[in-house]
N, C-alpha and C positions, 0 to 999 in steps of 0.2 A: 713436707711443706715447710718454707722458711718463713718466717714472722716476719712483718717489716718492721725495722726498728723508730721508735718513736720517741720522740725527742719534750725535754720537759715540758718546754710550752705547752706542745701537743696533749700530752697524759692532762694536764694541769687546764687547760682549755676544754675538754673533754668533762673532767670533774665540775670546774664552772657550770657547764652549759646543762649535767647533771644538776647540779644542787637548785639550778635557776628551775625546772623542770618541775624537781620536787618541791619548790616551794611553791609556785604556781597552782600544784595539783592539791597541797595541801591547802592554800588560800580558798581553792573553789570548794574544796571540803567544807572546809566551815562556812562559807556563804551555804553553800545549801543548807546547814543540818542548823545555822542561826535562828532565833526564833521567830524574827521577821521576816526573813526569807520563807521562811514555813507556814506563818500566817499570809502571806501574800501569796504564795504557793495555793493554799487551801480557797483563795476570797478567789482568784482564778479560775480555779476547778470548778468553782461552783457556781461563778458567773457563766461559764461556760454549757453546764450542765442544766442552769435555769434556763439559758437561752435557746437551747435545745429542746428543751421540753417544750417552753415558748411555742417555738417554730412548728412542734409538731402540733400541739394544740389547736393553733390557729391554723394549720392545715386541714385538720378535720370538720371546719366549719367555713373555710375561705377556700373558694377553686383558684387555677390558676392565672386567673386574670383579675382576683381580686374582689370577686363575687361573692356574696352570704351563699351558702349554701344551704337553705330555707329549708328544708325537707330534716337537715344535721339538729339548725338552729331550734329548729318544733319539736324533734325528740328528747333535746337538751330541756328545752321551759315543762314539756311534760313532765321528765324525768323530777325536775326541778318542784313542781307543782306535786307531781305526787308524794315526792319528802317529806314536802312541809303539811300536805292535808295527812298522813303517817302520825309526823311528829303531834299534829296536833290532835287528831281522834287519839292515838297513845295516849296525851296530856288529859282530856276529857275523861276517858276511861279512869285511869287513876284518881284524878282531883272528886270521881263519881265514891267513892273507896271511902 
């Protein structure tokens, strides 16, 4: 196989459009690994993760038209109701002590 022969420009055009590459790649380096980049990064993920859970939350109680789902809603307030009468016969109990 013969090489094709290349000429300075070439070689020297070639190293430019190199060095332009790596420094690009080196720029986005450090934008990522910055500390604001990182913190903005993190406040993202986890707007995103709240909003998710959000969504699923409120599907477990809302159909899809938008509907309370009353039957969800009464096992929640039960749920809810037996906690606090819990927490507070536990509180009686003790303060009886």
């Amino acid at each position: 196989m013969t090489e094709a022969v290349r000429t300075r420009e070439e070689i020297e055009a070639e190293i430019d459009a190199a060095r332009r590459r790596l420094a690009s790649n080196v720029e986005g380096l450090i934008n990522q690994v910055h500390p604001k980049a990182i913190v903005a990064n993190t406040v993202a993920d986890a707007r995103t993760f709240a909003e998710g859970t959000f969504e699923q939350a409120k599907a477990q109680v809302v159909d899809q038209r938008g509907n309370l789902r009353v039957e969800r809603v009464a096992l929640l307030a039960a749920a809810a109701g037996g906690a606090v009468t819990f927490v507070l016969i536990v509180r009686s109990i003790l303060r009886g002590r």
